[in-house]
SESE-744597 format. One record per atom (N, C-alpha, C, CB): residue number from 1; residue in one letter; x, y, z. Coordinates in steps of 0.1 Angstrom, whole numbers, plus 5000, padded with zeros to 4 digits. Glycine has a CB too. Layout:
<pts>
 pos code   xx   yy   zz
 NUM    a    X    Y    Z
...
</pts>
This chain:
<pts>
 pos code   xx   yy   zz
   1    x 0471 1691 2016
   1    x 0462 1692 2028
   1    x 0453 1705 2025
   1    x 0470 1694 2041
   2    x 0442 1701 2023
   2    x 0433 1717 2024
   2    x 0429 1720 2030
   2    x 0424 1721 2019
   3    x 0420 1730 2035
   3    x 0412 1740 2043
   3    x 0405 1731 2048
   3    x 0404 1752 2037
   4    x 0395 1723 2044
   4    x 0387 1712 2050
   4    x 0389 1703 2060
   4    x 0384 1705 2044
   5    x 0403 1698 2060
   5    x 0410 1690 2068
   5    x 0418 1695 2079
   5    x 0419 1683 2061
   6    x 0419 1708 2079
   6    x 0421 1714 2093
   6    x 0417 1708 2105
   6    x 0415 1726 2093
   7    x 0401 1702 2102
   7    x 0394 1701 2117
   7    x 0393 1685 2115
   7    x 0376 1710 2121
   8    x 0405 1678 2109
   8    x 0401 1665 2112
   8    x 0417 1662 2113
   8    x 0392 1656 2101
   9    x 0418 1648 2115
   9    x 0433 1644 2123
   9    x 0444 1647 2120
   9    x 0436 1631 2124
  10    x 0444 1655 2110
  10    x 0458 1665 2106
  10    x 0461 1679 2115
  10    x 0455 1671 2088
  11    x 0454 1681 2122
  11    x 0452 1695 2129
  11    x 0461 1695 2140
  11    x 0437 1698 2135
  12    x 0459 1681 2148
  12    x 0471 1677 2159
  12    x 0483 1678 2152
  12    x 0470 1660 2166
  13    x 0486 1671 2140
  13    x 0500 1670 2134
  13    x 0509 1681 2129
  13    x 0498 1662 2125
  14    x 0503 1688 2126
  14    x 0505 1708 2125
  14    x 0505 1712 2136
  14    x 0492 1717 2117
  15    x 0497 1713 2144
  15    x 0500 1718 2161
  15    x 0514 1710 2166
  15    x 0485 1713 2173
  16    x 0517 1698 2160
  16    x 0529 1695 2167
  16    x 0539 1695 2160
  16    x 0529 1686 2172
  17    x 0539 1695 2146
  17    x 0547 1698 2141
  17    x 0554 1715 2142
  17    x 0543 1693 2130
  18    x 0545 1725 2142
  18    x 0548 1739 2151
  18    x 0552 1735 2158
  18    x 0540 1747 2157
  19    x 0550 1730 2178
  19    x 0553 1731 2185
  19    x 0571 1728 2185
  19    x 0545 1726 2191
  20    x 0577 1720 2180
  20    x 0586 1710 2181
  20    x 0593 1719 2172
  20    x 0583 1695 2177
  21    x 0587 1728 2163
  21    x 0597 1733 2153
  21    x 0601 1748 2163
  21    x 0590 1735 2134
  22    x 0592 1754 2168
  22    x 0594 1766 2176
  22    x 0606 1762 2186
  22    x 0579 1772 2183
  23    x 0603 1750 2194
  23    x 0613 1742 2207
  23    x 0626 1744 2197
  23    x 0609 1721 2215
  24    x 0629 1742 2184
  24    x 0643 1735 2183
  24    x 0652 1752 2179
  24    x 0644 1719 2167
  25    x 0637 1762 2172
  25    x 0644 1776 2170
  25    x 0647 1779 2182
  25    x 0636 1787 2164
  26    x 0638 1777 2194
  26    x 0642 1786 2205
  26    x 0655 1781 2213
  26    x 0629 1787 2214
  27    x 0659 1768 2211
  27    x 0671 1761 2214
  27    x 0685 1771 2205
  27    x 0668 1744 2207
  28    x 0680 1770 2194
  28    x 0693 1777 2186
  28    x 0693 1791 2192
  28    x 0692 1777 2168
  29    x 0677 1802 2190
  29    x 0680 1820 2196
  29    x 0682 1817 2208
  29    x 0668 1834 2195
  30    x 0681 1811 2220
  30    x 0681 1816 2231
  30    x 0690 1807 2237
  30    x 0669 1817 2237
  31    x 0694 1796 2234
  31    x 0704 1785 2238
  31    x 0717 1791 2234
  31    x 0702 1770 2229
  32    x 0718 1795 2225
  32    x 0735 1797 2212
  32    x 0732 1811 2213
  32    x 0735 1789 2190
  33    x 0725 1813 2203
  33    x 0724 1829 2200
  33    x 0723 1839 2211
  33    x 0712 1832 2191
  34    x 0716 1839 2215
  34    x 0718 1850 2233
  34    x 0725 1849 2239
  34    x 0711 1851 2244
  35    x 0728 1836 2237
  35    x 0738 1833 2252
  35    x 0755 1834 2251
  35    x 0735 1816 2257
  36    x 0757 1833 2233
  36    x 0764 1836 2230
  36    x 0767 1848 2230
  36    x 0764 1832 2222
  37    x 0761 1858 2222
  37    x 0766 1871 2214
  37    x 0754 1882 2224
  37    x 0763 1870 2193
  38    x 0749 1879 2230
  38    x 0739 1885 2240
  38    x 0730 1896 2230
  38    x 0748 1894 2255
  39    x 0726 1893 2217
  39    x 0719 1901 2209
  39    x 0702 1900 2207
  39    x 0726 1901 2197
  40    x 0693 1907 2207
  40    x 0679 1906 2206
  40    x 0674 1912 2197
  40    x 0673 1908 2216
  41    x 0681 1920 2190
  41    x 0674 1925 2178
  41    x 0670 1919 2166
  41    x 0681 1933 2173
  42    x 0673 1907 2170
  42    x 0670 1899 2152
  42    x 0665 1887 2156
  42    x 0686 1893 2141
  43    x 0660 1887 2172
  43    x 0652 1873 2172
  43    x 0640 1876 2169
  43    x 0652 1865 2186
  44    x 0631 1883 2168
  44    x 0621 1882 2167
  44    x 0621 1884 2147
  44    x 0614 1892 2178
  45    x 0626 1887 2141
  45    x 0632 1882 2125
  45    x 0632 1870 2126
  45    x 0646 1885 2120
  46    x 0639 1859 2131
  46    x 0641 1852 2127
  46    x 0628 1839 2137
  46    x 0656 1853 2127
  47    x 0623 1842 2143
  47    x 0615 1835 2146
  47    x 0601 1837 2130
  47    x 0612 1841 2163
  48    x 0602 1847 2131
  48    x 0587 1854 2120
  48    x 0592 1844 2102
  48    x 0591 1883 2116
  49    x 0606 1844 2102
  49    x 0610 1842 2090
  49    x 0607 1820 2094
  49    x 0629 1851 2086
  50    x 0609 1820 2104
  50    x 0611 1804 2109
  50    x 0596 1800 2108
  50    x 0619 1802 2127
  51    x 0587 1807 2111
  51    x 0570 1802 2112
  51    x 0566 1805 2097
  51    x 0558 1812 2123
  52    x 0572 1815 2093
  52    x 0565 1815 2079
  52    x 0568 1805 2072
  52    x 0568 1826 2070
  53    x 0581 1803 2072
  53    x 0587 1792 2062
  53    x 0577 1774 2063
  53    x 0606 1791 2069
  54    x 0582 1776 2075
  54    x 0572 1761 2084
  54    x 0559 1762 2073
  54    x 0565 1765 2108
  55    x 0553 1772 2081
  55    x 0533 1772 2072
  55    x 0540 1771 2060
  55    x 0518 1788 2072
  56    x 0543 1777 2050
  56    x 0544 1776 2031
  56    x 0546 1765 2033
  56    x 0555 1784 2020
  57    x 0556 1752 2038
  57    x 0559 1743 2033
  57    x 0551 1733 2037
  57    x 0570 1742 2035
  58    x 0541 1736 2053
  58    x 0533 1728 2057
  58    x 0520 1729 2044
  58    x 0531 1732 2073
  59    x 0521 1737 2041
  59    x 0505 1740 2033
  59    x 0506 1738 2017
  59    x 0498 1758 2035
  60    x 0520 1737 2014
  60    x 0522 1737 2002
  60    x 0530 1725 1998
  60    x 0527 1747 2000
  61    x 0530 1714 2008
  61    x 0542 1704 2008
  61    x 0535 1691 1996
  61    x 0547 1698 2027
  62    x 0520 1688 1993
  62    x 0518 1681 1985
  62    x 0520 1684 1972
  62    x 0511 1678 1988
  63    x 0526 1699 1969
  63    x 0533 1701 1956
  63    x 0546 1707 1956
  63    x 0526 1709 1948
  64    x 0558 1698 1948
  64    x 0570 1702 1954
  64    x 0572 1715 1944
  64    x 0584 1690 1955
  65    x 0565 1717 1932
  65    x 0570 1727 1927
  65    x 0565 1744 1928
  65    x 0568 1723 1915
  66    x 0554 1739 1940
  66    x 0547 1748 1947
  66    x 0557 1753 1955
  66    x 0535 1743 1954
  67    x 0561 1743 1965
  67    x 0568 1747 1973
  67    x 0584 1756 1969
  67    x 0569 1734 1980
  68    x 0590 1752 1959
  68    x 0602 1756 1953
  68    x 0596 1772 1948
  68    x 0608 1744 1939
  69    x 0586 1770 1941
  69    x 0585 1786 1937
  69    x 0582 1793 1947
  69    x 0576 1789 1926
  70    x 0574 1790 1964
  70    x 0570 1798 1970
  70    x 0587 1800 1982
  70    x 0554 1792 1975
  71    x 0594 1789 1982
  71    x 0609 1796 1990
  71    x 0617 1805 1981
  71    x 0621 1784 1995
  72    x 0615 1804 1965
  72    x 0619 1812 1959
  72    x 0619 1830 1960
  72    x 0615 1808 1951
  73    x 0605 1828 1957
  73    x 0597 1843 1962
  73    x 0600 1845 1978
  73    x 0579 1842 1960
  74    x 0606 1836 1988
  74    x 0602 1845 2001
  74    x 0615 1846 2006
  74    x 0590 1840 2011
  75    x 0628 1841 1999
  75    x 0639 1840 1998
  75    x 0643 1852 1989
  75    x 0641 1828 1995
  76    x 0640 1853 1978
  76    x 0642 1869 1973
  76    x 0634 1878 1977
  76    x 0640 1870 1960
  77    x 0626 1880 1985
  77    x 0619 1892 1993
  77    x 0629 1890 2005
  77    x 0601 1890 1997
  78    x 0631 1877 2014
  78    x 0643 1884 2026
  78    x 0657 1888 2021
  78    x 0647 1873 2038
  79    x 0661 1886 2011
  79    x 0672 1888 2005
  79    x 0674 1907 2001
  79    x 0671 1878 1991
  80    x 0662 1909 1993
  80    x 0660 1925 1994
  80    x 0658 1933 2004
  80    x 0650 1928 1988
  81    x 0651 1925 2015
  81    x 0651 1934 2025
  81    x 0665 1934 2033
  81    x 0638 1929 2034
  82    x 0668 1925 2035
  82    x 0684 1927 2039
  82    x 0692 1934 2032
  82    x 0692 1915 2038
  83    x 0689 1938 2022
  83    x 0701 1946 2011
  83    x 0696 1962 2017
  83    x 0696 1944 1988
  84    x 0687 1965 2023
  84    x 0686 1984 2032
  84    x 0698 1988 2038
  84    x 0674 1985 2048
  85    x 0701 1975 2047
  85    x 0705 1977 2061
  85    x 0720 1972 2062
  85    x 0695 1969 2071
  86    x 0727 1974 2068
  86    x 0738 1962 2075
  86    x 0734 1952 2083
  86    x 0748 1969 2085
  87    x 0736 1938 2081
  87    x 0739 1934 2089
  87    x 0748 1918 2090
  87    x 0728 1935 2093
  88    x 0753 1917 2098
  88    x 0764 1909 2101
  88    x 0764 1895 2098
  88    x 0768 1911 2113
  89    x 0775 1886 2093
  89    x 0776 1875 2084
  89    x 0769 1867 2098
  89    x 0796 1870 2076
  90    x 0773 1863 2107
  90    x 0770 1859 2124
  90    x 0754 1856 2122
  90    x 0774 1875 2137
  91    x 0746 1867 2120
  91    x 0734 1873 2122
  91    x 0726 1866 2111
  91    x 0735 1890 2122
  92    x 0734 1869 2099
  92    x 0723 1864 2088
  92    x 0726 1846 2090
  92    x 0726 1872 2068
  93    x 0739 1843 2090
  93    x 0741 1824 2093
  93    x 0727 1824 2100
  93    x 0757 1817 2107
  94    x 0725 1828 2112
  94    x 0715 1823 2126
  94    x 0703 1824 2118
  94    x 0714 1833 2142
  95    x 0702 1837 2110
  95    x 0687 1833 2100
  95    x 0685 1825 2091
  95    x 0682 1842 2093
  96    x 0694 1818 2080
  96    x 0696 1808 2073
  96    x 0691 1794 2082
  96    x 0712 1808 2069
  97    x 0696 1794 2091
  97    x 0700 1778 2105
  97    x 0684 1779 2109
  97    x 0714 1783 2125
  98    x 0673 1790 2114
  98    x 0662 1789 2114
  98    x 0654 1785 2102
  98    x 0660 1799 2118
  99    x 0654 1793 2088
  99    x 0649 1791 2077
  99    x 0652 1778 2075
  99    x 0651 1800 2068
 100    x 0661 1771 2075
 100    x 0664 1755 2076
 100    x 0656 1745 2084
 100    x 0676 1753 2080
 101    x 0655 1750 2091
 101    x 0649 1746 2103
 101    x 0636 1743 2101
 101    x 0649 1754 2114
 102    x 0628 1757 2091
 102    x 0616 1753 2095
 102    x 0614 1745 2080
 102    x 0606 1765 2099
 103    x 0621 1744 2068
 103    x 0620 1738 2057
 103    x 0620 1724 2062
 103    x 0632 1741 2046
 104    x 0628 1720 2074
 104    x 0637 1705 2077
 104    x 0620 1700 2086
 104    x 0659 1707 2091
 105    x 0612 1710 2087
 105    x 0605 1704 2096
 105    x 0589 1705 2087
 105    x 0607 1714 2112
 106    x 0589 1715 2079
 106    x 0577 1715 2070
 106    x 0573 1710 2058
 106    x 0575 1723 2068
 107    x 0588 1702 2052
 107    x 0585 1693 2045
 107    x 0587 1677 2047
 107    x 0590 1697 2037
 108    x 0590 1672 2058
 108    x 0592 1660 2060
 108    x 0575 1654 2060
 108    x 0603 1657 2073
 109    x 0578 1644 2047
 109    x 0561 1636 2047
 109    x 0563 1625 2056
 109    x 0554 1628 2030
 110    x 0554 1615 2054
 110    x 0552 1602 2061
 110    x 0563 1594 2056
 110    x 0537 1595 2059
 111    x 0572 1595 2044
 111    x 0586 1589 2046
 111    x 0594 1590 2050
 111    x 0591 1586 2041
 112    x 0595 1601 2059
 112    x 0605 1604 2072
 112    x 0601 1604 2082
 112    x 0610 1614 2074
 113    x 0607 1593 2085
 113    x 0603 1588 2102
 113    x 0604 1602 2117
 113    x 0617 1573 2107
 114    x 0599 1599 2125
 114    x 0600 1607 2132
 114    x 0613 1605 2141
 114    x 0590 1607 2137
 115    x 0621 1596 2143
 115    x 0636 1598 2146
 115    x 0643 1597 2141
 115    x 0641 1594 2151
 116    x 0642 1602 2121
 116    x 0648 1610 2114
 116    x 0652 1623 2115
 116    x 0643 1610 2108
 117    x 0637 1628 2116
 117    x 0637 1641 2117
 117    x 0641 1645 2132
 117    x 0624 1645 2113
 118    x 0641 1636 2146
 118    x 0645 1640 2156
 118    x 0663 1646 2153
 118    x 0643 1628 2167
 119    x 0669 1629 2146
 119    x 0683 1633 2146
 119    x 0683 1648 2136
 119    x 0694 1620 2139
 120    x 0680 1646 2120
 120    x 0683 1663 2117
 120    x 0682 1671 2125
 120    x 0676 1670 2107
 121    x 0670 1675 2132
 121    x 0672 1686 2143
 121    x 0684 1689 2153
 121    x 0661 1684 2152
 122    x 0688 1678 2156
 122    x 0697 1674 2169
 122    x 0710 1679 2167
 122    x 0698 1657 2172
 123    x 0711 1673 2154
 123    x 0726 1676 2146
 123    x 0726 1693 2143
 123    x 0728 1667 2129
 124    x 0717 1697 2139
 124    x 0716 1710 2132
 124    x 0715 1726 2146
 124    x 0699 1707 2121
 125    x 0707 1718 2156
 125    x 0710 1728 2173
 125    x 0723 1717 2178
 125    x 0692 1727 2189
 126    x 0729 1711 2177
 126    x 0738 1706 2186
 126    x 0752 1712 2174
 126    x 0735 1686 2189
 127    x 0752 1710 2165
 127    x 0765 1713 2156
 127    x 0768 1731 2158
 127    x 0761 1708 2136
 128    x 0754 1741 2158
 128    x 0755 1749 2159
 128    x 0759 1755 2175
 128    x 0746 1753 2152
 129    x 0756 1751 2186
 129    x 0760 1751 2199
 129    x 0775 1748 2203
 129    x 0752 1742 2205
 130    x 0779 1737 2192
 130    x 0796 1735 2193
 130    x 0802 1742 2186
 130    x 0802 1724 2189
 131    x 0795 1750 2178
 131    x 0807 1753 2168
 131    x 0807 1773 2177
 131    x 0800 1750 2143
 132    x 0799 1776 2180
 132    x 0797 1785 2187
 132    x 0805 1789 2207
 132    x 0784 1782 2184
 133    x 0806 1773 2209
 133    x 0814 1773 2221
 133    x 0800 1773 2231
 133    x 0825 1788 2223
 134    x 0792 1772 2230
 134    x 0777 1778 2241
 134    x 0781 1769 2254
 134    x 0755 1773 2233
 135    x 0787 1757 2253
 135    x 0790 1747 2264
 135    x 0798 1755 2273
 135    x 0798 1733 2259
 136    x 0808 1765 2270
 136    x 0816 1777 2276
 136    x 0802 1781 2288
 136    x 0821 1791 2263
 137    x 0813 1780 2301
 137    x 0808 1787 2312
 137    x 0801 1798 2313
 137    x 0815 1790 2318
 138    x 0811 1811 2309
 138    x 0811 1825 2307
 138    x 0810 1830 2295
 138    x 0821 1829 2310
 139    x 0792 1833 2286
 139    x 0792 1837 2276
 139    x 0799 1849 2272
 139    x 0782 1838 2275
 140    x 0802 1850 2261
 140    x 0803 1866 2253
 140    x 0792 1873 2245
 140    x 0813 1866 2242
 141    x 0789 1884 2249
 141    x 0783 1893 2244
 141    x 0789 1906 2234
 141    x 0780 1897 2255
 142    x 0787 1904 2225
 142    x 0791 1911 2214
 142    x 0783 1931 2211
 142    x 0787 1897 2201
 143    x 0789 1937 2215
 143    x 0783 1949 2214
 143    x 0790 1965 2205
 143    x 0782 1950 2230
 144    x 0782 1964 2195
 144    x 0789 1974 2184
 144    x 0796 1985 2194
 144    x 0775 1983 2173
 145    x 0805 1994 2188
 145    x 0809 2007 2189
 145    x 0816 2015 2183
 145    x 0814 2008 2197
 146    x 0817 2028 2184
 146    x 0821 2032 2176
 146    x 0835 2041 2183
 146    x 0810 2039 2168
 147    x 0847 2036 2180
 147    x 0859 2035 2191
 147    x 0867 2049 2184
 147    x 0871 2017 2191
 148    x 0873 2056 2192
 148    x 0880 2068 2183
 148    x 0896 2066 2191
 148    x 0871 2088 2186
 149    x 0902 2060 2195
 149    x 0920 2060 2197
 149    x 0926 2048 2186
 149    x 0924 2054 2217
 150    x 0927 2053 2177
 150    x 0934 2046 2163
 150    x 0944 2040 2166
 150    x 0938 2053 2152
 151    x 0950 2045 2175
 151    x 0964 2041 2181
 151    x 0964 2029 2183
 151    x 0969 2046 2193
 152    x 0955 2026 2191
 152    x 0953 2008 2198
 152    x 0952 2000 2194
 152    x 0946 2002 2206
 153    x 0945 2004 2179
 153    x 0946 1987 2171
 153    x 0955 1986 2164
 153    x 0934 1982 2162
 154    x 0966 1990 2166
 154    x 0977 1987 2159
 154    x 0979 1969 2164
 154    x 0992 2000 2165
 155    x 0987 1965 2156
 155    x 0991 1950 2164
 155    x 1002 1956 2174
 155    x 0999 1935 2151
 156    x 0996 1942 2181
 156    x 1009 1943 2196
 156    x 1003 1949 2210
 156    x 1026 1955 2192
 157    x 0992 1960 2199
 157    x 0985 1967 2213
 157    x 0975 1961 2218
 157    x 0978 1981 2211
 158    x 0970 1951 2218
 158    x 0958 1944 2222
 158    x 0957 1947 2238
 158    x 0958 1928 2218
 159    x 0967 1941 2246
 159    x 0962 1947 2257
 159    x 0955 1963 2262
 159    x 0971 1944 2264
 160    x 0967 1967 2259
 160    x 0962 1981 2260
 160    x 0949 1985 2255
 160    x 0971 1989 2254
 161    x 0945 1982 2243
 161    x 0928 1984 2234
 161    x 0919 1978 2243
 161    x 0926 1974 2218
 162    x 0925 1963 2252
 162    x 0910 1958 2262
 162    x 0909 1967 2277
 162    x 0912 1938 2268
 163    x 0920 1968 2275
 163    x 0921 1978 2292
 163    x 0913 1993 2289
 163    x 0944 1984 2299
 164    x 0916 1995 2278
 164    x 0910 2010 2275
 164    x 0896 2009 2275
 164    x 0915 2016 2260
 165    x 0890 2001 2266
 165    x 0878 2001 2265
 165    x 0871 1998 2282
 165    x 0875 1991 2254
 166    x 0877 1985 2283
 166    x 0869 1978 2299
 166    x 0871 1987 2308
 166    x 0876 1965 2305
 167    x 0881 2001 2310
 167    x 0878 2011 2318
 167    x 0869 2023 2313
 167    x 0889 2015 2321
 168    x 0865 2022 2300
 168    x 0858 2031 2299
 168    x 0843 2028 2296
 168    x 0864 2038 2292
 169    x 0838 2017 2296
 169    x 0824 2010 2294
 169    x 0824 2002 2306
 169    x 0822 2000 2281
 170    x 0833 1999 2315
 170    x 0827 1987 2327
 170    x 0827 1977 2323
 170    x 0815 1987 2332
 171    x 0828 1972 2305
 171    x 0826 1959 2307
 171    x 0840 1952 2309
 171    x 0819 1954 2296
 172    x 0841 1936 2310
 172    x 0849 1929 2312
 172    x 0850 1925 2297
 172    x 0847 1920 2322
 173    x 0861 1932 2287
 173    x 0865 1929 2276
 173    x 0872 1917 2273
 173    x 0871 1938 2272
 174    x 0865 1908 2264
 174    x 0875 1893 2263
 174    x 0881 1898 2247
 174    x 0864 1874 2264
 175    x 0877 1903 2238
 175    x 0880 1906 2224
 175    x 0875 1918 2219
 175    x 0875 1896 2215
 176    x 0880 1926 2206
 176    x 0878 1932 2199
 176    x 0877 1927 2183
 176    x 0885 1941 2203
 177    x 0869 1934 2179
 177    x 0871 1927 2159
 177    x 0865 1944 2155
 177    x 0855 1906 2150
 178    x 0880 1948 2145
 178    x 0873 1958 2137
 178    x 0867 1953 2128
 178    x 0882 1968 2132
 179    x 0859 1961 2127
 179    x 0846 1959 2113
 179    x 0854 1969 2103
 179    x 0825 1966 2117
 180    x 0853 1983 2106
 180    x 0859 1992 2096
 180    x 0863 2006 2103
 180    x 0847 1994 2084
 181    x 0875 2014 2092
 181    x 0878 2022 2101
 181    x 0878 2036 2093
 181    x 0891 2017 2108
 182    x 0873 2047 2096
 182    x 0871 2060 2090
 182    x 0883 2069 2095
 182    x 0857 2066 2094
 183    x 0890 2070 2078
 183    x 0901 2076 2084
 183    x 0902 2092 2086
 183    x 0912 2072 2078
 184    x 0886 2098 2080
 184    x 0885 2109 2079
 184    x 0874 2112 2094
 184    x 0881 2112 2064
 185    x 0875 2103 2098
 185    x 0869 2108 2113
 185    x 0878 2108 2126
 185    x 0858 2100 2118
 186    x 0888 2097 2120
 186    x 0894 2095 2131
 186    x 0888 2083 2142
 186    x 0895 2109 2137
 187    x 0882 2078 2134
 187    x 0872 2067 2141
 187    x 0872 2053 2134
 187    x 0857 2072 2141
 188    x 0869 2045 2143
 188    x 0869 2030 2137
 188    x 0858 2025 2139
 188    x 0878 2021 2143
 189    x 0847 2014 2135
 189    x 0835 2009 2142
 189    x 0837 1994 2143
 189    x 0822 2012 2134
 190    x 0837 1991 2158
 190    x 0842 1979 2163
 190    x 0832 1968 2169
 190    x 0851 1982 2173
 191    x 0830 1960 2168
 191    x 0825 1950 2180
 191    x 0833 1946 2191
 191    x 0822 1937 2174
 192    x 0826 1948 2201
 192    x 0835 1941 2215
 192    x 0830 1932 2225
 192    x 0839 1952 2225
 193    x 0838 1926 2220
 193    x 0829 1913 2227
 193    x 0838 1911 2246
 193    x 0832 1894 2213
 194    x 0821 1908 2253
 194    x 0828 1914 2264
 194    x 0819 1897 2272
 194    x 0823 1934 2269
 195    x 0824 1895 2286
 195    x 0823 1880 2294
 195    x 0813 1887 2304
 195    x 0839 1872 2302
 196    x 0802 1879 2303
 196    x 0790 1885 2317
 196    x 0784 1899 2312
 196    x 0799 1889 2334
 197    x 0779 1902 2325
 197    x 0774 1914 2320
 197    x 0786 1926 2323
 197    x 0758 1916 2328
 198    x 0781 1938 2328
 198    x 0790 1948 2335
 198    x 0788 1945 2345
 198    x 0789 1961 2335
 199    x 0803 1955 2349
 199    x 0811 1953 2358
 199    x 0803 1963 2375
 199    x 0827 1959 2349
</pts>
């Protein structure tokens, strides 16, 4: 598809092929992903990584070896950029499940029917919604910290570790998961995943 054909009957088909691909990301960040883990720092990542992907493959899809070398390159540039920072197995899945998303949607030609490509979508936000629990009433919200009574995560202490925290943050604690624990601080760095908002 070149530059020329923009302004002729391919232009609708890109405007909807976008539209439909943005509806099924925003289904997975704001359907599953927020509502799950109540986090916003990485949607707008993964939306940016989900449109880029879409265009290279929309623009580059009548050559597949175009296309392979250009997810190569933009797959090892998000790969490096992730190597700065921390961030969590949870977090990068949901950016993989987007970058799929927009491959599943920017390369299907005219031999994939359009309720082909409805079911891949369907399966791919519906598998991730189950496997996540999002059908659950009462989301969880997952919120870093950095916890200093070492005592409580011993096993056996669990109650005591949710009562402690949920009196001292307000939230309504459903879980804890240590991440890691510093034994030269006397500190641990936890996620706590808590039901609703505060208390």
């Amino acid at each position: 598809m070149g530059l020329g054909s923009l302004a002729g009957p391919e232009l609708p088909v890109l405007v909807a092929r976008l539209a439909f691909d943005v509806t099924m990301t925003a289904l997975v960040l704001h359907g599953v992903y927020r509502r799950v883990h109540g986090r916003r720092e990485h949607v707008f990542t993964c939306y940016s990584f989900n449109v880029v992907t879409l265009c290279l493959c929309l623009l580059l899809r009548q050559g597949p070896a175009e296309i392979g070398f250009a997810l190569t390159l933009f797959g090892v540039f998000g790969i490096l950029r992730y190597r700065t920072e921390q961030i969590r197995s949870r977090d990068l899945t949901y950016l993989f499940i987007v970058i799929g998303l927009g491959i599943v949607n920017g390369v299907a030609g005219p031999a994939v029917s359009v309720a082909e490509t409805l079911v891949v979508n369907a399966v791919i936000v519906g598998a991730t919604a189950l496997l996540e629990g999002a059908w659950r009433g009462t989301p969880e919200y997952a919120t870093p910290m950095c916890y200093d009574r070492l005592e409580l995560l011993a096993p056996g202490k669990e109650a005591s570790l949710l009562a402690d925290i949920s009196a001292r943050t307000g939230l309504v604690v459903a879980r804890v998961e240590v991440e890691r624990i510093d034994m030269l601080r006397d500190a641990a760095e936890v996620v706590v995943y808590a039901r609703g908002c505060r208390r």
